[in-house]
C-alpha positions in Angstrom: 21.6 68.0 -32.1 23.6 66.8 -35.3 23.8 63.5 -33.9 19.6 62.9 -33.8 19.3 64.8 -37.1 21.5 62.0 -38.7 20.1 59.3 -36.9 16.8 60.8 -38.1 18.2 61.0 -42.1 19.7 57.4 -41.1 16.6 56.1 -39.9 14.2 57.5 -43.0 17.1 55.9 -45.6 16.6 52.5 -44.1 12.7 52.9 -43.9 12.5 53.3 -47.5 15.0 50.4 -48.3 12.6 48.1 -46.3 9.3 49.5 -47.8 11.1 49.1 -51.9 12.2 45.6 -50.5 8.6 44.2 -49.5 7.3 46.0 -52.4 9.6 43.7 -54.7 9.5 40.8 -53.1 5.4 41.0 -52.7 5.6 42.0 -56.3 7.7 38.5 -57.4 5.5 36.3 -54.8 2.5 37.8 -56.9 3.9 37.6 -60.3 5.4 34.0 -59.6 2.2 33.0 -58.4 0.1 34.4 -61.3 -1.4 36.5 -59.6 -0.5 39.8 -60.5 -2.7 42.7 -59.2 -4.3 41.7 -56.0 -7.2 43.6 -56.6 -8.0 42.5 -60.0 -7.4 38.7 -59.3 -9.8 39.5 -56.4 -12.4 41.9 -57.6 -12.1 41.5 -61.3 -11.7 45.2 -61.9 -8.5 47.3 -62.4 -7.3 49.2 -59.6 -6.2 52.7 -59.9 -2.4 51.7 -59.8 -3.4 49.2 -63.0 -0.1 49.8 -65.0 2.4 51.5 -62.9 4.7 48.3 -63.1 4.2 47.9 -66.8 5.1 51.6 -66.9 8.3 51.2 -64.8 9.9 48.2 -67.2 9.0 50.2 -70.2 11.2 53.2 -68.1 13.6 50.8 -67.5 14.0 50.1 -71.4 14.1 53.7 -72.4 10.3 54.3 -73.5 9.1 56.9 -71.7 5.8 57.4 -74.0 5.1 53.5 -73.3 5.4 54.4 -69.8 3.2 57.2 -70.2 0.5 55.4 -71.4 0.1 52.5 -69.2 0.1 54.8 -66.4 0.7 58.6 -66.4 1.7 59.1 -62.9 4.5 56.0 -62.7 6.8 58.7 -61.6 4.6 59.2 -58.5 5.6 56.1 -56.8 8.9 56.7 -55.5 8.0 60.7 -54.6 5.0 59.3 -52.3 7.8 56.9 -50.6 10.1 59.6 -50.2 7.2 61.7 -48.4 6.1 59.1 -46.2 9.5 58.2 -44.7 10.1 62.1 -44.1 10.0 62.4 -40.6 10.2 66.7 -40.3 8.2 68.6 -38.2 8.3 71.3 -40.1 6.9 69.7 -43.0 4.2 67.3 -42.2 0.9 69.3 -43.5 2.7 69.8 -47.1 4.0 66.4 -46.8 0.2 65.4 -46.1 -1.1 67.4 -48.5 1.3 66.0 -51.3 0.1 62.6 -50.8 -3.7 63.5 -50.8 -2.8 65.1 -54.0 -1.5 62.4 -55.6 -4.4 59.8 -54.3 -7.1 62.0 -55.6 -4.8 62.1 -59.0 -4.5 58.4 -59.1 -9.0 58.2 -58.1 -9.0 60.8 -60.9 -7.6 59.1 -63.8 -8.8 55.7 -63.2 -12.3 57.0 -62.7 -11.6 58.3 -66.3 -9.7 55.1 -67.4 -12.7 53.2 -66.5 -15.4 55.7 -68.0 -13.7 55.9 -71.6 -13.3 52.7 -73.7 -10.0 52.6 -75.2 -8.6 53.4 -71.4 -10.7 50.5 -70.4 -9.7 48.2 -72.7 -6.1 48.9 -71.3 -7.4 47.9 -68.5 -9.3 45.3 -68.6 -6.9 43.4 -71.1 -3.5 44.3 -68.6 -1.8 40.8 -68.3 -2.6 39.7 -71.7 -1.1 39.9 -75.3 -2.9 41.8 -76.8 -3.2 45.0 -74.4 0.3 45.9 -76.1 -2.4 47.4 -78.9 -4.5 49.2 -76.9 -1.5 51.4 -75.6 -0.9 52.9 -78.6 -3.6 55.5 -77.9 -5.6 55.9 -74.9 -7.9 58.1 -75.0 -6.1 60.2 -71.7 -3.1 60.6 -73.8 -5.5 62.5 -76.8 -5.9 65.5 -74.2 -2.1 66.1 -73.6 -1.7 66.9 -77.5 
């Protein structure tokens, strides 16, 4: 019994490993190829992950308010990883339910990044220069205080 519960934990560990490595490497074949979001490059409008990677290198510098802004739920990403590799029984409906929860979040504010106009102009800009001004206050961020 010990031995098919650790090959289980074993088995989840290396299952996320592979899924952070394809997201990395898909994320350097995109940003090498100018590219950046998929969607965007292929429909022309943000998608309702628009900013979770600025959000993470602005993390990875220390600015957690930066990272707040370009996209609230940044911390999201690795939680919905960990959920989807667990492999419990036990579990699976609040597992399930968890990830709804956060898809509907992520519908939610892009639905209202896309219906207010200093949210869109984040949006819309992302890539450029000059969407470094627009983060300074979105209008989502206005509610919180």
């Amino acid at each position: 019994m010990e031995g098919r519960r650790k090959q289980k934990h074993d088995s989840g560990i290396k299952e996320m490993v592979v899924i952070a490595v394809i997201v990395a490497v898909a994320a350097l074949v995109l940003y090498v190829a100018g590219i950046g979001c998929p969607i965007k490059f292929l429909t022309g409008f943000s998608c309702p992950g628009c900013g979770l990677t600025r959000a993470w290198l602005e993390v990875f510098q220390g600015h957690l308010l930066l990272a707040m802004a370009y996209h609230p739920f940044f911390w999201a990403v690795p939680v919905i990883i960990v959920l989807a590799c667990m492999r419990t029984e036990r579990y699976r409906r609040a597992i399930a339910v968890a990830l709804c929860l956060v898809i509907v979040a992520f519908i939610a504010l892009w639905a209202w990044r896309m219906a207010m106009p200093m949210d869109t102009a984040l949006l819309v800009d992302a890539g450029t220069v000059d969407d470094v001004v627009n983060v300074s206050q979105p209008g989502w961020l206005r509610l919180l205080s």
